[in-house]
C-alpha positions in Angstrom: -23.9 -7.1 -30.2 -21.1 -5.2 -31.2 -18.0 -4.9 -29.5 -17.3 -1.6 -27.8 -14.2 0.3 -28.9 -12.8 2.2 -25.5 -11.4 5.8 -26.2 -7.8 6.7 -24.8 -5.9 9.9 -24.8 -2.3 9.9 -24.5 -0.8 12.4 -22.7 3.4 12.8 -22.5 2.7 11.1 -26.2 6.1 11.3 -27.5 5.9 9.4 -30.8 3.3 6.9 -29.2 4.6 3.5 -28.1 2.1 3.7 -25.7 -1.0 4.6 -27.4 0.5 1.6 -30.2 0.3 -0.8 -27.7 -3.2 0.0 -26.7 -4.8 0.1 -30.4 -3.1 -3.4 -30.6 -5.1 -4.4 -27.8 -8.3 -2.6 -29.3 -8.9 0.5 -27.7 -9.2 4.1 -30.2 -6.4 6.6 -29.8 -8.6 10.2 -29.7 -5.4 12.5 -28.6 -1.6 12.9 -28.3 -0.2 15.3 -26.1 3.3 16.1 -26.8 5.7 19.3 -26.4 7.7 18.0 -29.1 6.5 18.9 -32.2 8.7 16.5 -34.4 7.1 13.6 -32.1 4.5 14.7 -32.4 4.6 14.3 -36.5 5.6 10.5 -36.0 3.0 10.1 -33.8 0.3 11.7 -35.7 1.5 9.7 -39.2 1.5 6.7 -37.3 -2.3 6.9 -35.1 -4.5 7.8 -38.2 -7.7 8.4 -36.3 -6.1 10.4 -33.4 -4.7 14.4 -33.1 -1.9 15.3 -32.1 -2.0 18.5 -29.6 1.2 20.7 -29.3 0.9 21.0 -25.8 2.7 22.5 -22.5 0.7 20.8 -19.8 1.8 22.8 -17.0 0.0 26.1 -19.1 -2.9 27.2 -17.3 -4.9 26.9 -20.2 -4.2 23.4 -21.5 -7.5 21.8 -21.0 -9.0 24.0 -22.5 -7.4 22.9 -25.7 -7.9 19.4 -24.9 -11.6 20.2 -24.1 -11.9 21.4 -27.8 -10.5 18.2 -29.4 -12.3 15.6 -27.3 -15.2 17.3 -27.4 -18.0 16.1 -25.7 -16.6 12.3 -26.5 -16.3 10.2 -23.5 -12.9 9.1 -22.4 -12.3 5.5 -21.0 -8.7 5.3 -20.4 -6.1 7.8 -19.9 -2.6 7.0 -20.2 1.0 8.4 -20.0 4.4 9.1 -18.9 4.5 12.7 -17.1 8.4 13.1 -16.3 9.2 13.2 -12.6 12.4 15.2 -12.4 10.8 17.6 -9.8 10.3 15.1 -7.6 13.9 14.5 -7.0 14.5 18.3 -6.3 11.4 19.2 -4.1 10.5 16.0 -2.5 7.0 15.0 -1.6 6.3 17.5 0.7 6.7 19.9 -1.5 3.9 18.1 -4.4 2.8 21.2 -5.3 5.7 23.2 -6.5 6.0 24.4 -9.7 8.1 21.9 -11.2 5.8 19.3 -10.1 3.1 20.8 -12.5 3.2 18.3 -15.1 2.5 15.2 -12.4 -0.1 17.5 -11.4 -1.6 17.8 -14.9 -1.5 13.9 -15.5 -3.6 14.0 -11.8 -6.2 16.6 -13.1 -6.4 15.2 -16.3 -8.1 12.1 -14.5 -10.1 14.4 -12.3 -11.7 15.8 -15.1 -12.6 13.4 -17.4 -13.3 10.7 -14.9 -12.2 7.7 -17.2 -12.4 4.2 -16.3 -8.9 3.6 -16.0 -5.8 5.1 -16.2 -1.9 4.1 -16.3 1.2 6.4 -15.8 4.4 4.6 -16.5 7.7 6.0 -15.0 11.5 4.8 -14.3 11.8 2.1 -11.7 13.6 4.5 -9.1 10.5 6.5 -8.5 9.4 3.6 -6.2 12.3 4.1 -3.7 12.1 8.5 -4.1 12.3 9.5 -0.3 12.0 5.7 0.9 8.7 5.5 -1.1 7.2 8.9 -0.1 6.2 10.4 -3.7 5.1 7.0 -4.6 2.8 7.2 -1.6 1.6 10.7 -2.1 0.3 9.8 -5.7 -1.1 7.1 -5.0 -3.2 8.5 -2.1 -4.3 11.7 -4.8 -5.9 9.1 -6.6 -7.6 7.0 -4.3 -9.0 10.4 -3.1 -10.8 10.8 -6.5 -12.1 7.2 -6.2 -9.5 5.3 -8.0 -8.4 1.5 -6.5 -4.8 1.9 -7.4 -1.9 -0.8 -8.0 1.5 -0.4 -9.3 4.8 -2.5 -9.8 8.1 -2.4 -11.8 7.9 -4.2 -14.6 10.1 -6.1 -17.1 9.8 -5.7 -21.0 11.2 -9.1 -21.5 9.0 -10.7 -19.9 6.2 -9.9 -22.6 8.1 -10.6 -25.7 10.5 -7.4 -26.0 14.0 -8.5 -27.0 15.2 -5.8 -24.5 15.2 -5.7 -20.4 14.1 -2.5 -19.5 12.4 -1.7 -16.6 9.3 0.6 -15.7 7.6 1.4 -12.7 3.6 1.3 -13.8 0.8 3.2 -11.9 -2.6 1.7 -12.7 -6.1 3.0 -11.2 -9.3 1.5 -11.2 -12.5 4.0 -11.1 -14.5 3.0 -8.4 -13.4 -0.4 -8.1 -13.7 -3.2 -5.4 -10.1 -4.9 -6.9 -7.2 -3.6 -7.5 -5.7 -4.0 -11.3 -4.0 -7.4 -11.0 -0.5 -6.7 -13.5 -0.5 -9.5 -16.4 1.3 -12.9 -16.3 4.7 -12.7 -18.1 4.6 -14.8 -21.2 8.3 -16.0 -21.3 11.1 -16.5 -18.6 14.2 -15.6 -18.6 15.7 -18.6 -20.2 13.3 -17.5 -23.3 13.7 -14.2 -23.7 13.8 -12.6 -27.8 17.7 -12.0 -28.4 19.0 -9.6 -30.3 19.8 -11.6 -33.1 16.3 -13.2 -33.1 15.1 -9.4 -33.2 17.1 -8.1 -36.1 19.6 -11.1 -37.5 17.3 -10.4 -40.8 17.8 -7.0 -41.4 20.3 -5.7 -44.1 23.4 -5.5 -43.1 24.5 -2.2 -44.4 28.6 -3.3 -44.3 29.2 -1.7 -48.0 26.0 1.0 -47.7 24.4 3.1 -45.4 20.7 2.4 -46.5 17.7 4.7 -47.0 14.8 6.0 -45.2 12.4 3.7 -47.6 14.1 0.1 -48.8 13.9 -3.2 -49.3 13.9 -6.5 -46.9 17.3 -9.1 -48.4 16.1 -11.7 -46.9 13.2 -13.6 -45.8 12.3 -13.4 -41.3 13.9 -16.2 -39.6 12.4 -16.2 -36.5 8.4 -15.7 -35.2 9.7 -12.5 -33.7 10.7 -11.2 -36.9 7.7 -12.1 -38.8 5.5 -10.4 -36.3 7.7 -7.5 -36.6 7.3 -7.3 -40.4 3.2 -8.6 -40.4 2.0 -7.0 -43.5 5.2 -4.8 -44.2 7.1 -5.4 -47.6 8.8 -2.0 -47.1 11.9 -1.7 -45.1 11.8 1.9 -43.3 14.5 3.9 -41.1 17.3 1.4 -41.7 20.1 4.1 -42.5 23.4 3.4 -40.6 25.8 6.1 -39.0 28.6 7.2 -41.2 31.4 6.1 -38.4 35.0 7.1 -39.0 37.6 4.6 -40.0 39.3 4.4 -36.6 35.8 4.1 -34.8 35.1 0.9 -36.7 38.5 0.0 -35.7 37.7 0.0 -32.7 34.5 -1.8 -32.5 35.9 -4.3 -34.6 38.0 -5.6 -31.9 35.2 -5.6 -29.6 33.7 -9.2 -29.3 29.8 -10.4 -29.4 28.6 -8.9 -25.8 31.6 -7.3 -25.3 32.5 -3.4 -24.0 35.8 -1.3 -23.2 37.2 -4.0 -21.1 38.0 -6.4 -23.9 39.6 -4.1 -25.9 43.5 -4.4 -26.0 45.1 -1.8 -23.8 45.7 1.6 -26.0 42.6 1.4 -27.7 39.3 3.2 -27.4 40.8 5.5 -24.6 38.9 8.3 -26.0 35.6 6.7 -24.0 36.8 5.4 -21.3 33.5 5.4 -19.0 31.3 2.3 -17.9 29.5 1.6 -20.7 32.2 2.9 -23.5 32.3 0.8 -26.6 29.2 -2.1 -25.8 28.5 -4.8 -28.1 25.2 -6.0 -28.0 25.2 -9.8 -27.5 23.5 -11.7 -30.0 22.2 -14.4 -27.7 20.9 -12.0 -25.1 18.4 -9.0 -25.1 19.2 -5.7 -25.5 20.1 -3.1 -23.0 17.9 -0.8 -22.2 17.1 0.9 -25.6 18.9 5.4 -24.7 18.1 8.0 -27.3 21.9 8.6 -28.5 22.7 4.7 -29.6 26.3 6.3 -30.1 28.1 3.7 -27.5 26.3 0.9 -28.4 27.3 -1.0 -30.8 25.7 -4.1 -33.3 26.3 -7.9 -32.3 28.1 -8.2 -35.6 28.4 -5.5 -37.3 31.4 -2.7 -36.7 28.5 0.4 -36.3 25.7 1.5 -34.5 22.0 0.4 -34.5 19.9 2.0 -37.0 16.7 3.6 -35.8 14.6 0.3 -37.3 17.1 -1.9 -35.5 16.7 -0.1 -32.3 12.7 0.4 -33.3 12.5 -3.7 -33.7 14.0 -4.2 -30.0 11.3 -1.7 -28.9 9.2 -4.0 -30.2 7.8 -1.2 -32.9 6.3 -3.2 -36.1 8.1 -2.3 -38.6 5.0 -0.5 -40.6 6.1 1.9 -37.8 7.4 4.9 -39.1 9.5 7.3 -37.7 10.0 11.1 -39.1 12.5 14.0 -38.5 16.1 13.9 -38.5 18.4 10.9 -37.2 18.7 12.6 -33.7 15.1 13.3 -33.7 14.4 9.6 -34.5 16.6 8.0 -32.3 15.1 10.8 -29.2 11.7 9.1 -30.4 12.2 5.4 -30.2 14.9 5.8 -27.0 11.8 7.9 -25.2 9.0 5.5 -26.1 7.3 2.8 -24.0 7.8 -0.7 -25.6 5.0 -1.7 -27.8 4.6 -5.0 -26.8 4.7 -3.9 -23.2 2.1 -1.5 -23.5 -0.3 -4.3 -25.3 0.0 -6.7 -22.8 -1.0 -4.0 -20.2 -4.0 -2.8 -22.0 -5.1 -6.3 -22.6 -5.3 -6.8 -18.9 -6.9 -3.3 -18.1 -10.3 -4.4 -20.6 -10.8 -7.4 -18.0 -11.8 -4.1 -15.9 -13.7 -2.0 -18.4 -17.3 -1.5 -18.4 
């Protein structure tokens, strides 16, 4: 027998962390859905077999469009990160309003192609949104349509990403007796991937600021590193920012782990908020990985993560590659779902699959 291959689209694609995870675990990547259009070009150089769809999903005739590229092709899993700023604003009474729509559109997406499964991933403070309510509310629209929902917040660590960051996950069973039961972590705290187990082989860039395509210097050090590189003899994305002279300064007094409150008084008043002038810490994971990168700051070296550094504790393989400007890149990799994250996710969900 040969072994089925289970069709995903993925909608709120951005450059498709996600979706990555889930072709690691197997599963085909049909469609992205994005609004942003240099994403969307990461995403679509990155996920040879699937389209990506330029795409507001709160237009009345989105599916319509979406209808066209799946056509006909049955869809098993539908996955995605629908932002839930509304939510905040309108409370979840108010579900339908307007700036709800894109929820709404991750909700009808799975009412009209009645996958197997789906997962919605979202920050962790959605769980505690009006004591609970809007987590409530969703969860009730899909057990409506026949789905056995679970959801928890859940740790990247835990499954292999040098970083902690935290995500609340939504996942629905079609017409299931169990709930989804959420995947064993693989490490504990004590064992998390540090920073400089993540990227202590990458180029340090203290006399250059790199290219868009280079060269590795040195060989991987640690298993994280090699999985990171697999195949990959081609070092993409690790370009470093151009920091003024007094900026290094300043980060150079800044020790391993360190922020603004080890600096010596005088210097680096120009940021003077909480997380002003952050160190990573070599023996720790990172931070939760933002989309600007421009107040964190190397373990070692005096400047900012490049967008492979900052790829690598996103747990991106490094064959990964990311297009657009700097800004647009950084957006890309900040916004996306850890890859390691999503795959040990979508490994659990095929226990479930027909």
């Amino acid at each position: 027998m040969t072994k089925k291959t289970y069709n995903i689209i993925d909608l709120f694609c951005g450059c498709g962390g996600l979706s990555k995870g889930f072709e690691k675990a197997g599963y085909r990547t049909l469609l992205g859905v994005d609004i942003e259009q240099s994403a969307l070009n990461t995403f679509e150089k990155n996920h040879e077999c699937a389209v990506g769809l330029n795409l507001d999903l709160a237009a009345s005739d989105s599916f319509n469009k979406i209808d066209n590229v799946v056509n006909g092709r049955n869809i098993d899993v539908i996955i995605g990160g629908p932002p839930c700023q509304g939510f905040s604003l309108t409370g979840p009474r108010n579900f339908e309003d307007k700036r709800n729509k894109l929820y709404l559109a991750m909700i009808e997406s799975v009412r009209r192609y009645q996958p197997q499964a789906f997962l919605i991933e979202n920050v962790p403070g959605m769980a505690n949104l009006y004591k609970g309510a809007v987590k409530d509310e969703i969860i009730k629209r899909f057990t409506e349509m026949g789905y056995n929902v679970n959801c928890k917040i859940v740790c990247a660590a835990d499954y292999g990403v040098p970083q902690i960051r935290k995500r609340l996950v939504f996942v629905g069973l079609k017409q299931s007796p169990v709930k989804y039961e959420f995947p064993t972590p693989i490490l504990e705290e004590k064992d998390y991937i540090t920073c400089k187990q993540a990227i202590g082989d990458l180029p340090s860039l203290v006399d250059e600021l790199g290219t868009e395509v280079a060269s590795y210097s040195s060989e991987p050090q640690t298993a994280f590193q090699k999985q990171m590189r697999g195949d990959c003899n081609v070092l993409y994305n690790h370009v470093a920012v151009n920091h003024k002279d007094f900026v290094k300064q300043v980060i150079a007094q800044v020790p391993d782990g360190g922020n603004y409150k080890d600096l010596p008084e005088g210097v680096g008043t120009s940021r003077n908020f909480h997380m002003a002038w952050t160190r990573y810490a070599s023996n720790k994971p990172s931070r939760t990985i933002d989309t600007g990168h421009r107040n964190n700051f190397h373990y070692k070296w005096n400047r900012c993560p490049t967008v492979r550094e900052s790829a690598r504790l996103q747990s991106f393989p490094d064959d990964f590659v990311f297009t657009g400007n700097k800004t647009q890149q950084n957006r890309q990799v900040g916004n996306a779902v850890p890859v390691l994250l999503a795959y040990a996710l979508a490994k659990q969900i095929l226990k479930y699959l027909k």
